[in-house]
N, C-alpha and C positions, 0 to 999 in steps of 0.2 A: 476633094470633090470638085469638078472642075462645072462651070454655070456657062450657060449661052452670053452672055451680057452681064458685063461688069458689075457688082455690087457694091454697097455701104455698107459698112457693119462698127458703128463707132463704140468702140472701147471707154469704158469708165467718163461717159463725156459729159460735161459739164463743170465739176469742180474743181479748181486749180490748187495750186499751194502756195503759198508768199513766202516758200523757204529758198536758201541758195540749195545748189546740186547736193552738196558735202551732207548738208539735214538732212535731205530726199532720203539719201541710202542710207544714212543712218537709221532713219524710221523704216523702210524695208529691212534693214539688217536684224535690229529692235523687236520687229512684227515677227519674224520668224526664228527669231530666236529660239533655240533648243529643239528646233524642226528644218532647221535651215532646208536640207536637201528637199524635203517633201514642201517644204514652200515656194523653192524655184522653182520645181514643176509645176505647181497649181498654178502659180501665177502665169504660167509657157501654156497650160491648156487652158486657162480661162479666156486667152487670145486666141489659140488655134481654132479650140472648137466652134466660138463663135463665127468665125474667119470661116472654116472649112463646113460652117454647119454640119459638126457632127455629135450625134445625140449618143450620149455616152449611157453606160449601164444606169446608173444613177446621177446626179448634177452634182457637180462641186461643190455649192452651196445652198444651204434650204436657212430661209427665212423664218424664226419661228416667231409669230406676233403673240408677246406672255399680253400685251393690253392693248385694247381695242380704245381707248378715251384718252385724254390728257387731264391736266390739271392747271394747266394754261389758257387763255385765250390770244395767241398772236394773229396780229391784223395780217399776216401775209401765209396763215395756214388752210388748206382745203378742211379742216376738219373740223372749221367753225360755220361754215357753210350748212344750210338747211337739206339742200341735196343731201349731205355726207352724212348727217345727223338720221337724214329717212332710210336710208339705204343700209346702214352700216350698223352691226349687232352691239351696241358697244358693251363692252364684259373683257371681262380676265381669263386667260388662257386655265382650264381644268387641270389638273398637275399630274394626273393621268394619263391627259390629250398629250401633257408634253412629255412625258417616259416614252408612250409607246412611239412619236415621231422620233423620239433623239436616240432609241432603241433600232428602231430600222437605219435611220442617219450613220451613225454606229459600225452594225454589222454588212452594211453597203459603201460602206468606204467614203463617203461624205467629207470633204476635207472642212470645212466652216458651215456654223452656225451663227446667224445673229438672232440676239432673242429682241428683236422691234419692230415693226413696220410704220403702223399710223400712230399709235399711240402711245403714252410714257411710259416704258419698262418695268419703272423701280413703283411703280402706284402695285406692280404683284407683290405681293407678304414673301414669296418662297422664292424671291430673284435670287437671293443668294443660295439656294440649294438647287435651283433648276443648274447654275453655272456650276457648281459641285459635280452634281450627276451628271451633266455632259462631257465634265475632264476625265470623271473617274471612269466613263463608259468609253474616251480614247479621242473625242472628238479634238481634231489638233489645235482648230482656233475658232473661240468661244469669244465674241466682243456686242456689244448694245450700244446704243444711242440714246441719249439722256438729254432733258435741259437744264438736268440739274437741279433740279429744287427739290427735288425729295433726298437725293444724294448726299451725304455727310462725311465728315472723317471715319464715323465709326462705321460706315457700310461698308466704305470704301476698302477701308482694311477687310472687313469679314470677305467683300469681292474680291480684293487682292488674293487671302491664304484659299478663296475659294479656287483660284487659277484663270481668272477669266483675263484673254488676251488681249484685250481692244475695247477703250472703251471711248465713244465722239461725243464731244458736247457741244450742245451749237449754244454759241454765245454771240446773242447781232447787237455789234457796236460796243462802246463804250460811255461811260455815266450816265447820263440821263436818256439817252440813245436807248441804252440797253433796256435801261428799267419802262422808257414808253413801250417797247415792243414786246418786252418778254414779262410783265409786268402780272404777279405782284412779286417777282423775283428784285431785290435789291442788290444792286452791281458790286457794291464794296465788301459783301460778306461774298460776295457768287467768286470776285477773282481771290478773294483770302481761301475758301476752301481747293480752289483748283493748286494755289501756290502749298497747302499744305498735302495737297495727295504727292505731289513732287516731292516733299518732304519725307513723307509716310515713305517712299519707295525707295528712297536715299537711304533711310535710317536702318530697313528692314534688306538695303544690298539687292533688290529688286530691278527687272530689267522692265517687267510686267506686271499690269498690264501701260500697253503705251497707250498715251490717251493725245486725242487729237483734238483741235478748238474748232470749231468754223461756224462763218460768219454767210449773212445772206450779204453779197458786193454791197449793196446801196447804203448799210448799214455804218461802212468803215470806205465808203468810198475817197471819201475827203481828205481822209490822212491814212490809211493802209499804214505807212509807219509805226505810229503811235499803237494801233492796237497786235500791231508785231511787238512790238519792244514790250508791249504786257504781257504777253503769252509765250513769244521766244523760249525766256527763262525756264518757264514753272512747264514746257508742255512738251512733246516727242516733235507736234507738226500742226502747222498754223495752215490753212486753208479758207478758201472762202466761194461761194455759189454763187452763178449771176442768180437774178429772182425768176423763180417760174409765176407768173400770173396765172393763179389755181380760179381767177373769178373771170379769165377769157378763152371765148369757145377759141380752142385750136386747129381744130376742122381746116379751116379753111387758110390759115396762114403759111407761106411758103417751107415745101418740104424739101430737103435732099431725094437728087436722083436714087433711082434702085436702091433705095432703103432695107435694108434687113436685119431685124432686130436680134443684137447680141443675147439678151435676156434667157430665151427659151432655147436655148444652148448651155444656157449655165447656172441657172437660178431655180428653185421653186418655192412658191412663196405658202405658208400655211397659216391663215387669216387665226385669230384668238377663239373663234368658233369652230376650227376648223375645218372650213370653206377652202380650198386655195383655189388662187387667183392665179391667169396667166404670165403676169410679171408683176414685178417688188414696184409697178408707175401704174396699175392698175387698182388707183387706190378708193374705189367706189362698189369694186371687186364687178365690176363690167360684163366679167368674162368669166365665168368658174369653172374648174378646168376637172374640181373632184371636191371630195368630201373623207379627210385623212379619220375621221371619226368611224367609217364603215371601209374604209380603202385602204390600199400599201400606198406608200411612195412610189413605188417601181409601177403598180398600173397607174397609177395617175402618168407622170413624168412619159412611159412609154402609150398613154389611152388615147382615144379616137380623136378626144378635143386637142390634146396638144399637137399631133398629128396634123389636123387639121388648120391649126396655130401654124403653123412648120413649114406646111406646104402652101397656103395661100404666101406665106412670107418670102419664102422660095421663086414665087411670082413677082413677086417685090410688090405687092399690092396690099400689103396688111393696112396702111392707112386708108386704102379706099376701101375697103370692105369689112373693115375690125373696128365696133366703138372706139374701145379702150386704146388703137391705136392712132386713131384720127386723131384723137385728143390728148397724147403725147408728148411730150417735150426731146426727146431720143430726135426722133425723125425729121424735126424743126433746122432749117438753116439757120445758119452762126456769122457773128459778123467777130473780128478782131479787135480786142482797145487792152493798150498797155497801160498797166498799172503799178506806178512807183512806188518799189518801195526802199526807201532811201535811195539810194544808190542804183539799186538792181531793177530792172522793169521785168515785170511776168505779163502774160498774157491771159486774156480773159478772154473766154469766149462768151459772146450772150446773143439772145435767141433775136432772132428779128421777127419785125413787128410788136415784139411782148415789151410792157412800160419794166421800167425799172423802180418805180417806186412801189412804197412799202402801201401797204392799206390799213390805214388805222381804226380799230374798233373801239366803237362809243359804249357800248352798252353789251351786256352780255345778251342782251334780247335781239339786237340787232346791228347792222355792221352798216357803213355808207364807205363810199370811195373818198377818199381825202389825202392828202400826201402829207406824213411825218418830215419833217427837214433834219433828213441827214444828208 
């Protein structure tokens, strides 16, 4: 599809990896294992389509949120916020809701599913049969997003023989680092159970699932080595995010020219209520694009609002006239800083104007700005 005027459409932007090349492909190699051919293509159209804005029969991937809550309180999540608390249904995905999505997913050719968006996955009782019924139903890569604290060896295996592909645990900083932010998680059992699913997967000849670590930057800024050299070992791929500041309006901070969001080319996302949202950053659900409870997939993904999503975007105008995308992190200018680790520098992209420190929460009743020293 060829545009009058140049556009943006940034791919996977923001999270880096603190691995050399040689890990890189190995974790791509790893991730589509036993799928290889049908993963190099997904990975060629989840580029193209965004690239060529072209709105394919179904999306590549649909987000399925099994829980809408945590069981955390981190000082740098939007989901401690009062806004997010008023707005946001918080519940457990129905196990109904999620057959008949991962049923159409399915029979529409859907290459990935993640079963998380805002909230902790494993707090659902049937995480490990929702990822059952999504292998047994074809779906090629099935992975979630954890902090880990409900997670154990003995899930982990049941998720293992369940077949689930992928699974991310964000883990920010180390020792006491970790335990201030992600607290009442304690650091010294958190990296023992990660060093034994390496184990578990060793023992059992297992390729899968590859599980990946990351960090928010500010966390592991200091020494980035050090928390390589802890997770290297026991993980597939070490990674880390600059901080998005969930408590500064974004409106108005500077954006890339002709911006155009990859998302609604590749993504659909179906909130634990199922509400979906117009992309997996529209996490106040801003924008609702359908309702998978009375709806298909296919009219949501082809209906008037995403359309409408599509075409203002096409404009390049989605930040000036879309909440949910004024308030963005995608669309946001980036500035360059290299980051040692050992030997090797990576680059990190982070947003400009947004702080880099962490925001520490006093009280589960109420939150103040304050800077953690990491």
């Amino acid at each position: 599809m060829s545009n009058e005027k140049t556009t943006f459409t940034p791919i996977n932007k923001g999270q880096f990896s603190l691995e050399p090349p040689e890990r890189i492909a190995a974790f791509e190699r790893n991730r589509g294992f036993g799928v290889s051919d049908a993963y190099q293509e997904n990975r060629r159209l989840w580029t193209e389509y965004a690239q060529q804005q072209y709105v394919s029969e179904y999306p590549l991937h649909v987000d399925i949120e099994l829980a809408s809550v945590c069981n955390l309180h981190c000082p740098m999540c939007y989901t401690i916020s009062s806004e997010f608390k008023k707005k946001v249904n918080a519940k457990l995905m129905d196990f109904d809701l999620f057959t008949k999505v991962v049923d159409e997913c399915a029979a529409g050719g859907v290459y990935s599913i993640r079963l998380s968006f805002r909230g902790e996955s494993f707090l659902h009782k049937r995480i490990v049969e929702c990822v059952r019924y999504a292998k047994e139903k074809g779906i090629k890569e099935v992975s979630t997003l954890t902090n880990g604290l409900r997670l154990d060896e003995e899930m982990f295996t049941q998720m293992m023989e369940a077949g689930i592909d992928w699974i991310t645990i964000s883990f920010d900083g180390l020792g006491e680092t970790y335990e201030q932010i992600r607290r009442p998680a304690k650091y010294a059992r958190a990296v023992e159970k990660v060093a034994n699913y390496a184990a578990i997967k060793q023992q059992a000849g297992r390729i899968k699932p590859v599980i990946k670590i990351q960090s928010i930057l500010p966390a592991i800024e200091s020494d980035p080595q050090a928390f390589y050299d802890v997770f290297a070992p026991i993980t597939d791929m070490v990674s880390a995010n600059p901080l998005i500041d969930f408590m500064q309006s974004k409106r108005d901070l500077p954006k890339i020219d002709n911006f155009v969001c990859p998302q609604i080319y590749q993504r659909l996302v179906v909130g634990a209520d199922g509400l979906c949202m117009m992309c997996a950053n529209d996490e106040e659900g801003k924008i609702i694009v359908g309702d998978a409870n009375v709806q298909t997939l296919h009219d949501i993904w082809h209906g008037s609002k995403m359309e409408e999503i599509r075409a203002t975007h096409q404009r390049c105008a989605g930040t000036k006239e879309l909440t949910a995308c004024a308030e963005c992190y995608l669309p946001l200018k980036t500035y360059e800083e290299e980051v040692e680790v050992g030997e090797r520098r990576v680059i990190a992209e982070k947003y400009v104007a947004s702080t880099q420190k962490v925001i520490e929460l006093h009280t589960p009743e109420k939150f103040k700005r304050t800077d953690i020293k990491v």
